[in-house]
N, C-alpha and C positions, 0 to 999 in steps of 0.2 A: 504494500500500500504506500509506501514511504516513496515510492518511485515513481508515484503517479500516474500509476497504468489502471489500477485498481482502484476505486473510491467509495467510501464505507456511506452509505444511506441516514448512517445514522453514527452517535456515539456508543453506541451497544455493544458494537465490534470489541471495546476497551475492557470491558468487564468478560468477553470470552477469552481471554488471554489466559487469566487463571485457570480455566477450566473446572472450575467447582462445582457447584450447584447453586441454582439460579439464584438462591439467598448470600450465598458465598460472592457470587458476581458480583451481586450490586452492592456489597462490601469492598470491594475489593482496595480501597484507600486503606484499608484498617487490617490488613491481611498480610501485612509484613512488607519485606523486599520483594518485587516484581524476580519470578522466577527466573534464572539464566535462558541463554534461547536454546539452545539445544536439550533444556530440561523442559521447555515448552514444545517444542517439539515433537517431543516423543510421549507425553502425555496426552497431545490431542492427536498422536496416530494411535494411541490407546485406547483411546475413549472411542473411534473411529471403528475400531475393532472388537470393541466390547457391546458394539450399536448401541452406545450412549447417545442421544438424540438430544438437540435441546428443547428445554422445558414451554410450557403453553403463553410463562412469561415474558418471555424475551427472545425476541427472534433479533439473529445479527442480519442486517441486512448489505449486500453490497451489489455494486455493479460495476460490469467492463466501461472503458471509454469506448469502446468501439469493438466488432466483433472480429476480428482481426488479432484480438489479444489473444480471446479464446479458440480460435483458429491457432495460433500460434501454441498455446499451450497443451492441443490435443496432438500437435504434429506432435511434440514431444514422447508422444504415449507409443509405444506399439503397437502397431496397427492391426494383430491380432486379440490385442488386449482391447480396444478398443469397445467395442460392442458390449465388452462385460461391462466394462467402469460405466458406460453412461449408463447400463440399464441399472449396477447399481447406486449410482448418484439419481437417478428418476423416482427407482422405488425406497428410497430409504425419504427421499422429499414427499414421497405421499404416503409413506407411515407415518412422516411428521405432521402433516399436513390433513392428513385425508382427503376422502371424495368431495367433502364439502369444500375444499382449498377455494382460496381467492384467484379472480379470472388472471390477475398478470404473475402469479404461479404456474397456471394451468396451462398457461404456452408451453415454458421450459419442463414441466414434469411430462407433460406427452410426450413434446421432442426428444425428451433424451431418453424416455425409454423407447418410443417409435424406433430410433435407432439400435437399440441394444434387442427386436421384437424376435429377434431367430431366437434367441435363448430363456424368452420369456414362455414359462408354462403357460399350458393350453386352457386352461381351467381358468388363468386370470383375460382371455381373450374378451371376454365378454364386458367385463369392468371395463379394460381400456377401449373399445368400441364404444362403452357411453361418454368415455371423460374425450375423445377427441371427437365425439358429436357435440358434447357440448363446447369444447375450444371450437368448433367449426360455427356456434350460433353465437360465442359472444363475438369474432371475428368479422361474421356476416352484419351482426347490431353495429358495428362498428366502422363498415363501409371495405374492410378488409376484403372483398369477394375471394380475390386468389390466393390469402392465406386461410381462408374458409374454405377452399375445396383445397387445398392442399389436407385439411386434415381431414376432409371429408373423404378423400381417398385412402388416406389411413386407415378411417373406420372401417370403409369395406373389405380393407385388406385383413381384419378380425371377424369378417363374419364366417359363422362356421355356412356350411352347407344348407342346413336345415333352420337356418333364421328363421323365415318365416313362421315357424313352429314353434322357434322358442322364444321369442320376444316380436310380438307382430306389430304392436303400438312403438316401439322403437324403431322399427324398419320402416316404418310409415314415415314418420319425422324424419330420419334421413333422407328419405328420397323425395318430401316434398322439402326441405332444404335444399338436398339438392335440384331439383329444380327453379327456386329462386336464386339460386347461385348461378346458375347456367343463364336464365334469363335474365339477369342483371348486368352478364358479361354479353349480354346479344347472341349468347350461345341458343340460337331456339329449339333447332334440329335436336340438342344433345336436351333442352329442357323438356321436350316432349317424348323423347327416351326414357326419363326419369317417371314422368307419368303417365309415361304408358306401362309402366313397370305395378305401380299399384292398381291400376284397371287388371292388371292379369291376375294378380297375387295378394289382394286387399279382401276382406270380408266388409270390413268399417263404410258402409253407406256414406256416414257423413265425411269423411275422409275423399273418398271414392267422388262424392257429387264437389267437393270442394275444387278438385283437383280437373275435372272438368273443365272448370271455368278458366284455369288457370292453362290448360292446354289451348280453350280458345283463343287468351291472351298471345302465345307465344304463335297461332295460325296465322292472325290477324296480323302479327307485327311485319312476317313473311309475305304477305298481302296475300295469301291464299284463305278467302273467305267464303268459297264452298265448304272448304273441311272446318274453318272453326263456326258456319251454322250446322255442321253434321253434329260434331262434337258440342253444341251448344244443345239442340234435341234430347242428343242421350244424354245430356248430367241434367238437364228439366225432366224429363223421364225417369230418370232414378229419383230425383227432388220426390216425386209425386205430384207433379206440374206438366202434365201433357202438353205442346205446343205445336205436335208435330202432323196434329191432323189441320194445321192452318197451313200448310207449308207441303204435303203428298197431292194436294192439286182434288181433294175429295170436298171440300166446299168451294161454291162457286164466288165471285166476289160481289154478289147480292149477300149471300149469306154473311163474307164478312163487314158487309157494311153497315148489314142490321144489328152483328154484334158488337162494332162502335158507337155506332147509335145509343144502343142500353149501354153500354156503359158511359158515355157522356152523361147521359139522363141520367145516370146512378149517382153522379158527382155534385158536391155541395154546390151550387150556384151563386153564392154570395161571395164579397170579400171578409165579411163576419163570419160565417161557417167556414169560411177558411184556416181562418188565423183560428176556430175554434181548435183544429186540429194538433196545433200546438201541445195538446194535454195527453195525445198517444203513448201509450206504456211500450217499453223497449223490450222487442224481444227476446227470449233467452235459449228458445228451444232451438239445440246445434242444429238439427237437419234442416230446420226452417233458414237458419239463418244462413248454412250454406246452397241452400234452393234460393235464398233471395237474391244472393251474391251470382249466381251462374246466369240468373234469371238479367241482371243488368249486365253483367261482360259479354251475355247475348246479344244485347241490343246493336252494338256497332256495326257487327259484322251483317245483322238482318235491316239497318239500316239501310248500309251501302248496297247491300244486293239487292234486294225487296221493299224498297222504303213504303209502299202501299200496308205495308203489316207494321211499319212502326208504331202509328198510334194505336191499334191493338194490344200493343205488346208494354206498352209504355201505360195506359189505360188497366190494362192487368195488371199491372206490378203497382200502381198506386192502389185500386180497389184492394188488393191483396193487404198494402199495409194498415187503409182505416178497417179493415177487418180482423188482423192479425195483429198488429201493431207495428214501431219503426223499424227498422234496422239498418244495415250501411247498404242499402240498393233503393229504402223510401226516396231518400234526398235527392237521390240520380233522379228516378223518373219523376217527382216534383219539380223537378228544375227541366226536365225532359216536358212536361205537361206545358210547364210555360211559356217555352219554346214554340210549342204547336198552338199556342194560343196567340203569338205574335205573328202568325200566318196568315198574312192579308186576307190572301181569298178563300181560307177555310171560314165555315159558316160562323162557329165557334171566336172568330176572331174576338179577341176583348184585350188590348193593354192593360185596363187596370184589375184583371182576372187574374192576367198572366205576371203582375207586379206584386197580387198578392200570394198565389205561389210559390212564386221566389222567397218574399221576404218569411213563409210560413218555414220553407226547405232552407231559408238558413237559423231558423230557429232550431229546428229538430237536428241537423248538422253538429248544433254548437253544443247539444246537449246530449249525442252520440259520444263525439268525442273527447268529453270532457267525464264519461261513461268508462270508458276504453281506448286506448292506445291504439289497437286493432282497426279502430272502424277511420284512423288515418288513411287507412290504404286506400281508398275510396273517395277519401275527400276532395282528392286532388281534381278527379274525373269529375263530380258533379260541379266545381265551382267554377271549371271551364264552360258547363252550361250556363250560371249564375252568370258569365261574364256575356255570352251572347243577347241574353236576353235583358240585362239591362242594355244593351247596344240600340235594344228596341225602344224600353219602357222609361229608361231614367237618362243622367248625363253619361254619356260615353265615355265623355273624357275622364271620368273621376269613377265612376262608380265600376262601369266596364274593366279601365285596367286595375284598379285593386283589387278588382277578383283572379284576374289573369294574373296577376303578380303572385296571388296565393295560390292559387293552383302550378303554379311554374314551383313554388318553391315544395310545397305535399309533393307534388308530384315527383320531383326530385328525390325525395327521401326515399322515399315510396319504390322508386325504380319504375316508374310507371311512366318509361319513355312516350310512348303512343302519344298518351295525355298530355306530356311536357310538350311535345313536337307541335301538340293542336293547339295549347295554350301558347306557345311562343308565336306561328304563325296569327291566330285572333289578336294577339295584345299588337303586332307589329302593324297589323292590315287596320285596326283599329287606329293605333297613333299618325299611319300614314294618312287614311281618308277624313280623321278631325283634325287633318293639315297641318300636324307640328314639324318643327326644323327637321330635315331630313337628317342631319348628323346625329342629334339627338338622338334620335329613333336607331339608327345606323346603330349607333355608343353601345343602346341597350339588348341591341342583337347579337352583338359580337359579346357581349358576359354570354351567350346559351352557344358559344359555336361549338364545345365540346356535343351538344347534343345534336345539332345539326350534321358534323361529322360520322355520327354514328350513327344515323338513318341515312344518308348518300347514297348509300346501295342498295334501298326498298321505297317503294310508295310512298311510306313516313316521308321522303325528306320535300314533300312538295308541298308541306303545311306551312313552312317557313322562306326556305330556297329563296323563291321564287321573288319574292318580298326581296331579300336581300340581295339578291343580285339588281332588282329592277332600282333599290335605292342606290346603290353603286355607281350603276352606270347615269342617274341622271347629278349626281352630286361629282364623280369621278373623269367621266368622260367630257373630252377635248370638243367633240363636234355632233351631230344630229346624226351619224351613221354609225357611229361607235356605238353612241348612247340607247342605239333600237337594237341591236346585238346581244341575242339572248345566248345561255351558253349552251356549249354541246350538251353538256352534260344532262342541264334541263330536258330536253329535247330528246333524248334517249329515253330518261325516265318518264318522260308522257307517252313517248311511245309505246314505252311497256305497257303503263298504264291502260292504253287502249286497247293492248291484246289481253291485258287481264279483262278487260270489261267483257270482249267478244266471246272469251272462255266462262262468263259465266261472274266471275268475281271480279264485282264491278267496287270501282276505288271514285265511284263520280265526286266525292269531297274533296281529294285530295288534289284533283285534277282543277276544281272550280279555285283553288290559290293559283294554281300557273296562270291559267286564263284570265281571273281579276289583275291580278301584277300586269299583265302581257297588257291588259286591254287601258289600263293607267299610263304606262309608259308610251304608248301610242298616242292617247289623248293628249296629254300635254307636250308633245314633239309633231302633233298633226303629221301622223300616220296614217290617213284618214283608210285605206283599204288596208294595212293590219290592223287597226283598231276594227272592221267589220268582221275582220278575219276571228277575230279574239271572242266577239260577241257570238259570232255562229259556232265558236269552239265552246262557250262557256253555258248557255244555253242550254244546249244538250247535256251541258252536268249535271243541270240547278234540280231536275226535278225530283224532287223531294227532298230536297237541303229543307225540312222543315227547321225555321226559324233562326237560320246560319247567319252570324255578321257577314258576314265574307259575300253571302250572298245580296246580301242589303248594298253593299257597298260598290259590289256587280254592277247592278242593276240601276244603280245611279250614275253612274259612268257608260252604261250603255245605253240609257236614255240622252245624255251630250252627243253621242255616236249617231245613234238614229235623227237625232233631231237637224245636225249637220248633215246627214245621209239626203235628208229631202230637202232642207234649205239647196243642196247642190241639184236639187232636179234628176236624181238616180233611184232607178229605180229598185225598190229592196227587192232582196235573194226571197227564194221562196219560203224560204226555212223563217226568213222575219218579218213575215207580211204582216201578221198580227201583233207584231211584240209591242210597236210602238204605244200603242194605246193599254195594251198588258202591263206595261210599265208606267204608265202615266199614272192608271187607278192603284197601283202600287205603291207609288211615291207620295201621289195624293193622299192615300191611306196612314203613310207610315206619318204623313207633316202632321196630319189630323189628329192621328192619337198621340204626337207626340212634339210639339210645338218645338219645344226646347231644342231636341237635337234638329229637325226635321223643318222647321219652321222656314228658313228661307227657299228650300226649295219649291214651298206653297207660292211666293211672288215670280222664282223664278218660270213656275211652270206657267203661272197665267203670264207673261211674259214671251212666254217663247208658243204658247199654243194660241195666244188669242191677238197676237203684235199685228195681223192683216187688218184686224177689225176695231182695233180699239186706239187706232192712232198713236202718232209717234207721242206725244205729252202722256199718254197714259202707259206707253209701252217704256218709256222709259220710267217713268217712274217706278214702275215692278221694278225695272230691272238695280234701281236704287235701292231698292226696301230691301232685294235676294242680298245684293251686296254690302249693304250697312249689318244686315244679320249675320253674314259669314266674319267680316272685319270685327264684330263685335264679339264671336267666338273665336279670334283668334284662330280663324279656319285661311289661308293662306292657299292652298289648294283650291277652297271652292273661291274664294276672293281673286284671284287668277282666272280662272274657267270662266266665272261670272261677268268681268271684265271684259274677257275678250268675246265672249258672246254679243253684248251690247256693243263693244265697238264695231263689230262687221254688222249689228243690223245697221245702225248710223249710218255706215258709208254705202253698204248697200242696200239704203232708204234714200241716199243721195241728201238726204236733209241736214246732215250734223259733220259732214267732215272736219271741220275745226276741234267738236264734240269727244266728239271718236278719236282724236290724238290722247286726249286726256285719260282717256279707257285705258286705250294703251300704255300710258306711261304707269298706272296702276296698276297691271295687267303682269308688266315687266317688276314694279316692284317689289309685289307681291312675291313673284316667282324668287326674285332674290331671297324675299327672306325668309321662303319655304326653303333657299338650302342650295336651289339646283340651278347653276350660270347657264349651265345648257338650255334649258326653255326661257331663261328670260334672253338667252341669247336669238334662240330660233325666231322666239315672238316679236322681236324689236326689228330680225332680218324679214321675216315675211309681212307684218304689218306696217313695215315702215315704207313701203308700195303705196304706192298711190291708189288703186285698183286691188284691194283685199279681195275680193270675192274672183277667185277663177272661173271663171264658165268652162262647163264641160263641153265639147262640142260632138256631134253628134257619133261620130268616129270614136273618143275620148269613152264616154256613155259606154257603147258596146265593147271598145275592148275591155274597161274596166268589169262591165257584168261576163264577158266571156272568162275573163280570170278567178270570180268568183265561185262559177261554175265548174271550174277545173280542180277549185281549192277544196275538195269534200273534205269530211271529218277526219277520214281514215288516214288522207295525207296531207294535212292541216300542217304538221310536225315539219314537213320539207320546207315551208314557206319559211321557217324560223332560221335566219343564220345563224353560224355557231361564232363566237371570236372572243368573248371575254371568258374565260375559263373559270369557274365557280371554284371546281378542285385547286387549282395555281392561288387564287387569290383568297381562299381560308385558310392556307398554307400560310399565310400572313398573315392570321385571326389565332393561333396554337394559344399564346399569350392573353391571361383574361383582359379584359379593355378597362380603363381607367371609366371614372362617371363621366355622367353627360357632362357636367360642367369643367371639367379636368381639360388641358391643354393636350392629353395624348401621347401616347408613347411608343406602341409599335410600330411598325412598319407601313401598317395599313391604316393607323390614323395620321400619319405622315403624308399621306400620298393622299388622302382626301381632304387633308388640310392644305397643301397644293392647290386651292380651288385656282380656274382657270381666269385668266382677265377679264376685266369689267366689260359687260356686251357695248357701254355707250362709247360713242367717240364726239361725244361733245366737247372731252376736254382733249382738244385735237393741239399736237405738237406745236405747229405754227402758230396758231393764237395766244396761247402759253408764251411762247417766246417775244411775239408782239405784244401783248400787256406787260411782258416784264420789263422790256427795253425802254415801256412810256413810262416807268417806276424811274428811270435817270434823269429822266429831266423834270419829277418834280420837287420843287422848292422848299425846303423848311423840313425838319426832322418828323415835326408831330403830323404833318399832311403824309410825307410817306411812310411810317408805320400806319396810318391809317387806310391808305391804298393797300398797301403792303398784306394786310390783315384782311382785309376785304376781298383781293384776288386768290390767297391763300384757301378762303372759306369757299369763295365760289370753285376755285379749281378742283378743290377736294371734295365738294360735296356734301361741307361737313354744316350743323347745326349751330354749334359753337365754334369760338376761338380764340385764341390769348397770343398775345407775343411778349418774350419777356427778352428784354435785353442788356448787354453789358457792353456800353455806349465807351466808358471808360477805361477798358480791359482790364479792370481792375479784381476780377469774378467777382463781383458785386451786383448780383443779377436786380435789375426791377422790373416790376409790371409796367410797361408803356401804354399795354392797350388789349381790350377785353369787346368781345359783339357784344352788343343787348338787344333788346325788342327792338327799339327805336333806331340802331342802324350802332357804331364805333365808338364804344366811351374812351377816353384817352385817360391815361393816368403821369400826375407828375412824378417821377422818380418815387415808387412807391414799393420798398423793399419787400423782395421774395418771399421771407420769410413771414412778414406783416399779409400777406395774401392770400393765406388759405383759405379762405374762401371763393377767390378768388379761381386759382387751378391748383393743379395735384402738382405739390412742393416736392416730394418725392422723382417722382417721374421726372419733371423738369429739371433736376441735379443729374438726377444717373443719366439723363440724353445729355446736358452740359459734358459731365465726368467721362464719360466713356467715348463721346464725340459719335454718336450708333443713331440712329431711327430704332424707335421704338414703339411698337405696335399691338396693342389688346394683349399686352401680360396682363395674366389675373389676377396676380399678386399684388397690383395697384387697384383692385377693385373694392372700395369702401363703400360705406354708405351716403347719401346724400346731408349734405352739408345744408345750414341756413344762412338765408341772406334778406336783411333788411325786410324779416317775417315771413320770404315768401322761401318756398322748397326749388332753390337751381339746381342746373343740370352738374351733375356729379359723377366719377366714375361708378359707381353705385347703379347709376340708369343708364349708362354710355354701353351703348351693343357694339359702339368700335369707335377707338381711339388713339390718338398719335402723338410723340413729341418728333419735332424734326428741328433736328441740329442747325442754325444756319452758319458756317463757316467760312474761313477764307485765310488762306493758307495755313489749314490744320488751328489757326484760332478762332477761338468762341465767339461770334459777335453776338447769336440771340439764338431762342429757342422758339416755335413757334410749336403751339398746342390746338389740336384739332378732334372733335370726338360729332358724335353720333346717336342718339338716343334710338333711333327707330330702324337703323338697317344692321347685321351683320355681314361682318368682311366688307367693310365699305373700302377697304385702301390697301386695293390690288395692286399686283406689282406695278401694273402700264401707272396708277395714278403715284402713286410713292416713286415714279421714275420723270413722271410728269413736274412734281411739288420738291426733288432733286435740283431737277433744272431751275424753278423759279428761284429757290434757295439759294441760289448759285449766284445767280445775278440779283437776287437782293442782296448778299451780303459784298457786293462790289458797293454796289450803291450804297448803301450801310456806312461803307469803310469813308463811301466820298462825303455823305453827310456827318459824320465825326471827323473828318478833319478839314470840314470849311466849318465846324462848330470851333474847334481849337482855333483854328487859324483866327475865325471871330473874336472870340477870347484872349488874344493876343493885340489884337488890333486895339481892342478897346480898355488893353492896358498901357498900350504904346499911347494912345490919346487922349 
């Protein structure tokens, strides 16, 4: 120990030196002279030998630094001797210890006797088969997977032949362990080996039905969802839950509609008998409760395939609990009910039916699992419901992702990938279409890329993918042809996708994320034939996405589609002759029952359906009310869309051209400060035409519907190019992602931080340099920092601005000159330090000190400051802000301060190369008005 390789846990080690007994030990100050070492020695190889153990008092604890030491110290051993010492160092630590030992005992006593197991009698097989099932569950509790089947393999390797005979409630637990161990690691193949092993060899019903469910799990992940509704049947079947004569094709689908009907009718119909529901007793009988559990891991799989049976099945399994009572499958189909009650064109439709529902299913949730630990497993799954359907009924923004956020993290624990993958996709497709900053969203994507990476190679990964690439390419990509660049990868996995569906096991959910992403990306880069392409892909998925965000947010995006499809005088494909108005009572419905999220689309729609008849003064005014409500949710996406809609009717009303610039310029800014240079770049090069609206001519017209015709479903996939590579660029995502607000650290927040140059070229080279040149000839110090200040702001763009300078070179910085409402306040020599109120003191010294441009560090972001009672702009509210050095030859002459309240990244490279140059030739002029001040100053001492 003295040598630092060993290190004692504790001071207890000191008292086993003596080797007494345990009362001698903790004596041992009073016990004489410390024995010689070689007489210590050979007393505890006595004692060793005598299987003197120590006592229940005092345990010496120690540990290696590293295992390397103990590596080292077994080389030492003979390596025939080997297998003996550790088995018996193993079993003399659980005579000390027993079977009851503590869990970080329980590793090293298995281990080393697991090694010494050729010489271990056969009689004790049985014991050590329990102690490494259990090193295998506290392992597993622990997120250990691969050191849990390592000792799960141990166990088997004790089982005699005839297990099953002689411990059968044991061999069950192993193998339904190991099956969570398998499916944790994505092993599915190997987890349904495991239970299919107790289907052969189990007597235990409830065991038996549990493990069912848990096999459709592992079907379902592999996207083969014929076998896990086969294996969903027989463990309902064994339940005592027949299901399987809705599904042999022996009732017709009158009959199953009459038995929806009754059981609708059988449902409380108030929001009061609802929330009465709250008082259900939980409950307790196993068979029940693993028939309820097979009964909801059912559901997915008879979704995707069969969605006409899901409210059937979702309908029985709620009737089942106010009859029975709750358990961990009530909350699912509660939350599943509510879902179906957000279903426009079912009869049944009621937002505030399906509102109270939900908030009924997160009451019995919270009192599930605060019951049992167990009924976690589950939780994760229903509260990805909870999240869709307030998407419908409450704020999206707020109530939607903290569900998502909770089921992302249950689900996690849980291992209940599927759920994680559908929860990450809803929370992402959500924060995209309530139009927050794209990086943001990007930030919170790249924390789940481990999960993303390990669905890539199944169906799973097109709940999220698809999302992340499309945010990619419009925050990432250089140009409009990059940025419509879907990846290979994608495009593979849809195609599978399509050939599971023709075999039967159809994945239409999964598919309806690639087609929403695909059919967004399109819209706002005016793709206008891929964007039709997307709608006749995505369409064909929706039906029976009962009450899916994803689909909501579809079909809002495909109603912009349709609605420019006939503004252009084309005639729709056959497949969407009817949608447009399918979609309009849709939208119309969801604004209705649901104001808050839904509400501007109700102005924009009478806007764009009734603009022939109700005049330009009134058609413009919707179209104001659509876009005061999107700006007012901080919607950014539809405040973009909305924009440029009104702008093209304007010019293509021939009444408002002057109008219609100003759309535009909203249009574009918006799109800035959703994130993406590339659409406010496309929008500024297509709308800044004189002639927005293209005529199709009549050649145009035909070949465009010839290509549509050619584009069918089957080979939809070919239309998509392949070029930005999803695999390559999460390869750059391994690293979890700093928060949203964080500056960034990997590789791939580097390169989206790279945003691409400012779309405008207002502040054009030449102008720049002729305003700076007319800064020399003018007269008096205080006129030109006041020019000075003024070109500075206009060139940048910026809201505020300050100049501080040091006239004197003396780095004796003052305030000269600060904007206000009313246009340039000047200040007399009014010290740096005296001006915090003023500008950020900080920032201004480190651009003096370091002689750098310095641009949106966070680290100067404080709170806002007061001034003369009113709240000024402060880095606190500044979304981008600058100090720029003004120099001349490597000296300080002034600092100019420039920020921003309302855009980010306002100060692209082109303009920080723009505000370079002016800087350049102010601090000439600078140099020339300090020394016709001196020279002044001289004069008028000379006279």
């Amino acid at each position: 120990m003295s040598s630092g390789l060993v290190l004692p846990v504790d001071d207890s080690y000191k008292a086993a030196l003596a080797l007494g007994t345990p009362e001698e030990w903790i004596k041992t100050s009073e016990a004489g002279p410390e024995p010689r070492a070689g007489e210590r020695t050979s007393r505890l190889s006595s004692s060793v030998r005598a299987d003197k153990t120590f006592g229940d008092t005092l345990v010496v604890g120690y540990r290696f630094l590293h295992d390397k030491v103990q590596q080292a110290v077994y080389a030492l051993i003979d390596e025939r001797d080997r297998p003996s010492i550790q088995l018996q160092t193993g079993s003399r630590l659980l005579e000390a210890f027993g079977d009851d030992v503590r869990d970080s005992m329980l590793f090293d006593i298995c281990s080393q006797i697991n090694k010494g197991r050729s010489l271990l009698p056969r009689r004790e097989y049985l014991r050590l088969a329990k102690l490494n099932l259990r090193a295998a569950q506290t392992a597993f509790q622990n997120t250990a997977s691969e050191t849990a089947l390592q000792f799960l393999c141990q166990t088997r390797d004790y089982f005699p032949e005839n297990i099953w005979h002689i411990d059968a409630p044991m061999v069950e637990q192993y193998y339904e362990l190991t099956e969570n161990v398998y499916a944790s690691m994505t092993l599915y193949e190997e987890a349904i080996k495991a239970s299919t092993t107790i289907f052969e060899n189990s007597t235990n019903l409830v065991v038996k039905t549990r493990m069912h469910g848990r096999q459709v799990k592992a079907y379902m992940s592999l996207g083969r969802a014929a076998e896990a509704i086969a294996t969903g049947c027989a463990g309902l079947t064994a339940a005592g839950i027949p299901f399987e004569k809705y599904l042999d094709g022996s009732l017709s689908d009158s009959d199953i509609d009459d038995a929806v009907i009754s059981l609708w009718a059988a449902l409380p119909s108030s929001a009061t008998a609802i929330h009465s529901l709250n008082t259900l007793p939980i409950i307790e009988d196993e068979l029940m409760l693993a028939g309820s559990e097979i009964l909801m891991i059912f559901l997915p799989p008879l979704y995707l395939s069969n969605p006409a049976l899901a409210p059937l099945l979702v309908l029985t399994g709620v009737m089942t609990s106010i009859k029975k009572g709750i358990a961990s499958y009530t909350c699912y189909f509660m939350y599943f009910l509510a879902m179906l009650l957000c279903e426009i064109d079912d009869p049944h439709c009621d937002f505030e039916l399906a509102a109270a529902w939900n908030q009924t299913s997160e009451v019995l949730l919270d009192e599930l699992m605060r019951s049992s630990p167990r009924y976690l497993e589950h939780a994760g799954s229903s509260l990805t419901l909870s999240g869709c359907v307030y998407a419908f009924t409450r704020d999206a923004r707020v109530e939607s992702l903290r569900a998502f956020n909770l089921s992302i993290e249950l689900s996690q624990r849980c291992f209940d990938g599927q759920y994680m993958a559908y929860s990450v996709g809803n929370q992402a497709n959500t924060r995209l279409f309530c139009g927050e900053n794209l990086m943001q969203i990007l930030n919170e994507l790249v924390k789940h890329v481990n999960l993303v990476r390990s669905y890539k190679q199944t169906p799973g990964m097109l709940y999220c993918l698809p999302t992340l690439q499309v945010i990619h390419n419009l925050v990432h990509s250089s140009n409009r042809q990059k940025a419509l660049e879907m990846s290979g990868t994608l495009v593979a996995d849809l195609t599978k996708s399509l050939e599971l569906l023709e075999t039967g096991d159809s994945l239409l959910l999964h598919s309806v994320y690639f087609w929403t992403a695909r059919l967004l990306l399109c819209l706002v880069l005016q793709d206008h034939e891929g964007a039709i392409l997307a709608v006749l892909g995505g369409r064909k998925m929706l039906h029976g996405a009962y009450g899916v965000a994803t689909k909501l947010y579809f079909e809002t995006m495909a109603l912009v589609v349709l609605l420019e499809h006939k503004d252009r005088g084309l005639k729709m494909p056959p497949e969407l002759a009817d949608y447009l108005p399918i979609l309009c009572n849709h939208i119309e419905g969801w604004a209705k029952q649901n104001s808050r999220n839904y509400g501007c689309w109700k102005f924009f729609m009478l806007a764009e359906t009734k603009k022939s008849a109700q005049g330009l003064e009134a058609t413009l005014n919707a179209y104001e009310r659509a876009i005061e409500a999107a700006v007012e949710s901080k919607n950014y996406l539809l405040e973009a869309i909305f924009n440029e809609r009104c702008a093209k009717y304007l010019k293509n009303s021939g009444l408002g051209q002057k109008i219609a610039a100003g759309y535009i310029e909203a249009a574009i800014q918006a799109y800035q400060s959703w994130g993406s240079p590339v659409s406010a770049s496309h929008c500024a090069s297509v709308y800044g035409a004189s002639d927005l609206h293209r005529s199709e001519t009549d050649s145009n017209v035909s070949s465009f519907e010839a290509r549509l015709r050619t584009s069918s479903y089957g080979n939809v996939s070919r239309n998509i190019a392949g070029h930005v590579s999803v695999t390559s660029m999460m390869s750059d995502l391994s690293s979890p992602s700093p928060s949203a607000d964080s500056t960034g650290s990997t590789a791939m927040m580097s390169r989206l931080m790279s945003i691409q140059e400012d779309y405008s070229t207002e502040t054009d080279l030449s102008v720049v340099i002729q305003s700076s040149l007319l800064l020399t000839r003018t007269l008096g110090t205080a006129e030109l920092v006041k020019q000075l200040l003024k070109l500075l702001v206009q060139v940048a763009g910026a809201q505020h601005g300050a100049l501080v300078i040091d006239l004197q070179q003396d780095q004796n910085l003052c305030v000269a000159a600060t904007t206000e409402l009313a246009g340039v306040q000047l200040y007399d020599d009014l010290p740096l330090d005296a001006a915090g109120d003023l500008v950020p003191i900080q920032l201004i010294r480190l651009a003096a000190n370091s002689r750098r441009c310095i641009i949106d560090e966070a680290r100067f972001v404080r709170q806002p400051y007061q001034r003369s009672g009113k709240q000024e702009h402060s880095l606190g509210a500044a979304k981008s802000f600058m100090a720029l050095p003004v120099l001349l030859r490597d000296k300080i002459l002034a600092v100019a301060y420039l920020s921003n309240n309302q855009i980010s990244n306002l100060f692209t490279s082109r303009k920080v190369e723009l505000l370079t140059i002016l800087a350049s030739q102010a601090a000439i002029t600078l140099e020339k008005a300090r020394s016709i001040t001196t020279y002044a100053s001289e004069l008028m001492i000379l006279f």
